[in-house]
TIPAFI-941365 format. One line per 8 residues: number of its first residue (from 1); for each residue x, y, z of C-alpha. Coordinates in Angstrom, 2 decimals. Example, Ala and Ser with C-alpha at 12.3 -4.5 7.8 and 13.67 -1.06 7.14 Angstrom:
1) 12.30:-4.50:7.80; 13.67:-1.06:7.14
END
This chain:
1) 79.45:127.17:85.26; 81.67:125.99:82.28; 85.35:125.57:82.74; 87.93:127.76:80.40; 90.97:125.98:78.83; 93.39:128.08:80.55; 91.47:127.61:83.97; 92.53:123.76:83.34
9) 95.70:124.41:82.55; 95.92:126.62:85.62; 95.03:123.48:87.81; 96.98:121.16:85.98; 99.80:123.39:86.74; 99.22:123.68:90.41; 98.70:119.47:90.57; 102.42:119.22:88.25
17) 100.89:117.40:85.67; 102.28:117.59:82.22; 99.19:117.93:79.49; 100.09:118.43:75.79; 97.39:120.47:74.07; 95.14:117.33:73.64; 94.82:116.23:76.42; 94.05:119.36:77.94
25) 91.10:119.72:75.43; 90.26:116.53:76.50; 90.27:117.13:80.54; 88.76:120.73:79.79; 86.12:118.86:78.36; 85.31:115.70:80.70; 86.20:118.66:83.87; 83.05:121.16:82.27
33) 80.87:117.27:81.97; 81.99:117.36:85.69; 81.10:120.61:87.05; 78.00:120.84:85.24; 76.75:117.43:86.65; 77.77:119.17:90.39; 75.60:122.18:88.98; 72.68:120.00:88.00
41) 72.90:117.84:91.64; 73.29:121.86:93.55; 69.70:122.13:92.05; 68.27:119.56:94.29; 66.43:120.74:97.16; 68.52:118.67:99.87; 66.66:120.27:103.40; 64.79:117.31:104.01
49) 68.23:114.70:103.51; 70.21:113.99:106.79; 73.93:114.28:106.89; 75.97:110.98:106.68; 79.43:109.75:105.90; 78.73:107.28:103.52; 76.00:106.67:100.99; 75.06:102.55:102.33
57) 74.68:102.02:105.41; 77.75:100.01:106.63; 77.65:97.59:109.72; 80.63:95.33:111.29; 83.06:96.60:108.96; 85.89:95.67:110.98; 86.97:92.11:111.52; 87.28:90.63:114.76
65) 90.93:90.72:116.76; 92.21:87.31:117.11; 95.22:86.26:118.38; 97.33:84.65:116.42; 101.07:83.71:116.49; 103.47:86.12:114.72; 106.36:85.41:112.22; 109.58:84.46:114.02
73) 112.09:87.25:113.77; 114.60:85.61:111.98; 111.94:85.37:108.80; 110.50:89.01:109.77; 114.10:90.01:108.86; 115.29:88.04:106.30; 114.21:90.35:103.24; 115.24:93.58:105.18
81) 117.95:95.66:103.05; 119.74:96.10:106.77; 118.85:94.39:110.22; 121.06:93.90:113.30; 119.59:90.46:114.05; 117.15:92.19:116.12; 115.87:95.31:114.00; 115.08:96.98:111.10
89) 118.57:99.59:110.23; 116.72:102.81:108.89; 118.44:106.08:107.65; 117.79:108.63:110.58; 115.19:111.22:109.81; 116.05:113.57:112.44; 119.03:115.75:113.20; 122.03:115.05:115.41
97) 120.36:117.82:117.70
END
């Protein structure tokens, strides 16, 4: 499967993105080297390859929790557009109701 000019355009359109004619020749391009590599890989006969998340096994990716002191709250604060002296001042999100 090859991909048109106009069928990049179409998706660079839907993602917002701004390509002058160039550069779409140039992503039309690399995006057909793309999907052809996918086409080549679809190829493979994959029955006999289990499932898995990643492609290396990973192990104790997570460091251990230790407890630690925390930064007083004056220096927590002291870079914070708007505090009270106690909290963070954030523009509601929500509605009055």
């Amino acid at each position: 499967m090859s991909l048109t000019r106009d069928e990049v355009a179409k998706v660079a359109l839907l993602a917002r993105l701004h390509l002058d004619d160039s550069e779409l020749d140039t992503m039309t391009e690399q995006l057909g080297q793309i999907v052809a590599y996918v086409d080549q890989l679809a190829q493979l006969d994959t029955s006999d390859v289990e499932p898995m998340a990643h492609a290396v096994e990973l192990t104790n990716v997570f460091a251990d929790d230790v407890l630690r002191p925390s930064l007083p709250r004056e220096q927590a604060l002291k870079n914070a557009p708007k505090q009270d002296g106690e909290f963070y001042c954030v523009p509601a999100v929500l509605g009055d109701g």
